[in-house]
Residue, then its C-alpha position, 0 to 999 in steps of 0.5 A: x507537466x509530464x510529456x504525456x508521451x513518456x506515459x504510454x502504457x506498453x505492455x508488462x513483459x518480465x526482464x530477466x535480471x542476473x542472480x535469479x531477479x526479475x523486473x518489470x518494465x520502467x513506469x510512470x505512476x501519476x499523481x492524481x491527488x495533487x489538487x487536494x490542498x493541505x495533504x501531503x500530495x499537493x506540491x505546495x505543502x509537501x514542499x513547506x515539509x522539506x519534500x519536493x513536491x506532492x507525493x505518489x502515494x505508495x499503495x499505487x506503487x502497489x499497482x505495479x507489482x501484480x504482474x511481476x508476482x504472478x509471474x514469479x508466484x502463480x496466480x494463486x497470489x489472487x487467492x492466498x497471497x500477500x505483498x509487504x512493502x516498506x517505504x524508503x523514498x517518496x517519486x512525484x507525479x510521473x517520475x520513473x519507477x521499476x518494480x523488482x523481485x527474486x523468484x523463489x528458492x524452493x518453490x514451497x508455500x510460504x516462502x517469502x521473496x524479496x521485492x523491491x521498488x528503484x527509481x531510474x538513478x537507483x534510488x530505492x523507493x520500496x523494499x519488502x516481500x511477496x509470498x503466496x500460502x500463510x508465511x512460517x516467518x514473521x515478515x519484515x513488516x511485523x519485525x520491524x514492529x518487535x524491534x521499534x522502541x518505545x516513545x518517548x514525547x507522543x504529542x499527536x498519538x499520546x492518547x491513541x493507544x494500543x488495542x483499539x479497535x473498532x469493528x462492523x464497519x462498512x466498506x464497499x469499492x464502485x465502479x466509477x472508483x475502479x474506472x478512475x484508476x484503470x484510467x491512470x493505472x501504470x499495470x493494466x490486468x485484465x482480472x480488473x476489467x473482466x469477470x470472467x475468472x473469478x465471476x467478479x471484477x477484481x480490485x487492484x492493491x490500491x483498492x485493496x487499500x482503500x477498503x481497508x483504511x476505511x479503518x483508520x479514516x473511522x479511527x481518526x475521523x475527529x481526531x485533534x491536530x492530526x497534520x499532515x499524513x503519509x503512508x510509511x509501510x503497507x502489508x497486504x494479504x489475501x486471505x480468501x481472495x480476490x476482493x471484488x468492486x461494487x461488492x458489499x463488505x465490512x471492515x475492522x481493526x486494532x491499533x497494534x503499536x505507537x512511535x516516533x522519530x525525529x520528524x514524525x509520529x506514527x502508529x500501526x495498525x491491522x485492519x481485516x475485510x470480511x464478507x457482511x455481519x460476520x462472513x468469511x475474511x477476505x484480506x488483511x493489511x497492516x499499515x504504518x501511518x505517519x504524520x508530520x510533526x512539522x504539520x501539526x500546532x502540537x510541536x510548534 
């Protein structure tokens, strides 16, 4: 267990860092997953895939960015703005974690600063970019995906493709979801408690998240021999934000590349929320899904 002393929430107060960095303080994410057995979160099948225990998925590592980036970016990152992280290293319940970023160099929409996520000894869990106003670059995210190579022994995803898409799917996030995580969540803000500013009470990234794969659970809802699944990358952006709770939206997406290493499958894909039956787009995500080979009977 995690002495629940090291878990009491202080709170965020930027810690300037030399060479135009900034932190936020040193958190501890819980693991609240940790019961579901057979996922990648319960101790005892993260630990049969060589890991050492049940994982900390990284949307809640998202959590911990918000304060940091409006510090660093305004509060127009609510409305217009985005966060792209990659995954480097897997925490566990509770374990210590400290959110990172440069403040801009120009200040100009658009520009893209580096952020990053470090453990207490150093070990990077994360690495990316944040960015308010549509970015002039690719993002490290979809460079990434130019320069992956081509698979060469597809067993789970071999029939899954590029291109496919589905679309018109609903997708809502309640109160008692919102209520569970302000529960736990390591970054309380008060635009998650309040409507007093957009008129809505808003939802953190991980329910950001959670709208926008209700793609992928659509997608892969019957799909065979899928083993057991973790989240490689995430890219969120607001489009025409924030997205709020109990709020009725619909959800589609394409699948737009498929690939392999040693160890795991993965595909990529691009989801969008919009508002019901056609209306405004709110966000977009691009996600990396891995899967374990290890997990599934295709590679044993």
């Amino acid at each position: 267990m995690v002495d629940e002393q090291v878990l009491k929430h202080t709170p965020f107060e930027p810690l300037p860092i030399a060479d135009g960095v900034i932190a936020g303080p040193l958190r501890h994410p819980r693991n609240l997953e940790q019961s579901i057995l057979g996922s990648i979160h319960e101790d005892s099948t993260a630990r049969k895939l060589g890991l050492r225990g049940g994982t900390v998925a990284g949307s809640l590592h998202m959590e911990q960015f918000p304060p940091l980036l409006v510090e660093a970016l305004g509060e127009a990152w609510w409305r217009t703005g985005g966060l792209s992280l990659y995954f480097t290293y897997a925490t566990t319940d509770g374990e210590g974690v400290q959110c990172f970023g440069r403040w801009p160099l120009n200040g100009q929409a658009g520009e893209q600063i580096p952020v990053w996520m470090d453990m207490e000894d150093g070990r990077r869990v994360a690495e990316g970019t944040a960015w308010v106003g549509s970015t002039a670059e690719k993002t490290p995210l979809e460079q990434r995906i130019e320069t992956m190579p081509q698979p060469t022994d597809l067993r789970i995803f071999e029939s899954l493709g590029t291109g496919r898409e589905l679309d018109g799917i609903d997708a809502r996030v309640g109160q008692e979801d919102l209520d569970q995580r302000l529960s736990v969540i390591v970054e309380p803000f008060d635009h998650y408690r309040s409507a007093d500013r957009y008129g809505e009470a808003v939802l953190p990234p991980s329910l950001i998240v959670r709208l926008l794969t209700r793609y992928q659970r659509v997608l892969l809802e019957d799909w065979p021999n899928l083993g057991v699944g973790l989240y490689g990358a995430i890219e969120v952006e607001h489009l025409a934000g924030p997205c709020f709770v109990e709020h009725d939206y619909e959800v589609r997406g394409r699948v737009v590349a498929v690939g392999e290493t040693p160890k795991t499958e993965y595909f990529w894909y691009e989801s969008t929320v919009s508002e019901p039956s056609g209306g405004e787009d709110r966000a977009r995500m691009l996600m990396m899904i891995r899967t374990m080979k290890a997990a599934s009977p295709l590679w044993q």
